[in-house]
ROTI-870644 format. One record per residue (C-alpha): residue in one letter; x, y, z. Coordinates in steps of 0.1 Angstrom, whole numbers, padded with zeros to 4 digits, always signed. Layout:
N
AXYZ;...
***
This chain:
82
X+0930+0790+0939;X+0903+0789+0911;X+0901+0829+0919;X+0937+0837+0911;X+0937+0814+0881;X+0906+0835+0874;X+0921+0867+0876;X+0958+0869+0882;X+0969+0857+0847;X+0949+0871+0819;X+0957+0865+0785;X+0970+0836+0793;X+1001+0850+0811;X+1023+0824+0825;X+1025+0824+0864;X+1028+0805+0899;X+1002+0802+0928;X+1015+0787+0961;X+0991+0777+0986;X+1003+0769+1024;X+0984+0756+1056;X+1001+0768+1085;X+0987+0758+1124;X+0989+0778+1153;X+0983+0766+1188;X+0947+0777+1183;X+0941+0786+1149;X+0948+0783+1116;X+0963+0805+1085;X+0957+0797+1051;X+0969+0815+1019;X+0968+0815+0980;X+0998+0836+0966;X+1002+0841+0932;X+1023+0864+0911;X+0998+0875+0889;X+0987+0912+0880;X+0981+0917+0918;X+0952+0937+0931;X+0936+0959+0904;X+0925+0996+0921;X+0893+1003+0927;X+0881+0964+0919;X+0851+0959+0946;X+0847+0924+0957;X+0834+0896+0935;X+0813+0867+0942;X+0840+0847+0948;X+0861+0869+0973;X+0824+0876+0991;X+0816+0829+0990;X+0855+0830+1005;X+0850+0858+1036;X+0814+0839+1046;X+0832+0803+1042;X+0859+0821+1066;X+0831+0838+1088;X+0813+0802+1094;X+0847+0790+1107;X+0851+0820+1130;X+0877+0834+1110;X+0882+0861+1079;X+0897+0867+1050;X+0924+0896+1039;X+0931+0903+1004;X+0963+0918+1001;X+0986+0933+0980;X+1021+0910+0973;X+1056+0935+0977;X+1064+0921+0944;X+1040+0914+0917;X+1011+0893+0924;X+0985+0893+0956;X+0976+0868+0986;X+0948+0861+1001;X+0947+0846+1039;X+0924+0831+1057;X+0928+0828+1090;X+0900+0807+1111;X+0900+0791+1143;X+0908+0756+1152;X+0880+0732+1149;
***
């Protein structure tokens, strides 16, 4: 969350992030969608997208940043059940 109020709106652009916790029988999915400025090209990982994919790592899982259809990105996290 603190990443795509970080990043997604610049200049104080107005926007929404939704953030949903979905279980599986044996895992978990969770992601932060905003509808931001999306994914800029060429951006390389920052220290917070690299803290997010270890946190996800140490819980067996990983993290995808992707693009959004629309504007915006989401990021998912998907880790097993604990």
């Amino acid at each position: 969350v603190c990443n795509a109020m970080k990043h997604a709106f610049p200049d104080d652009r107005p926007g929404t992030i939704r953030v949903s916790l979905v279980r599986d029988v044996d895992a978990y999915r969770l992601e932060v969608r905003d509808n931001g400025i999306g994914v800029q090209p060429g951006a390389g990982a920052g220290s917070g997208t690299k803290l997010i994919e270890r946190l996800a790592a140490s819980l067996g899982g990983a993290a995808e940043l992707r693009a959004n259809d629309g504007p915006g990105s989401t990021l998912v996290v998907g880790f097993r059940r604990l």
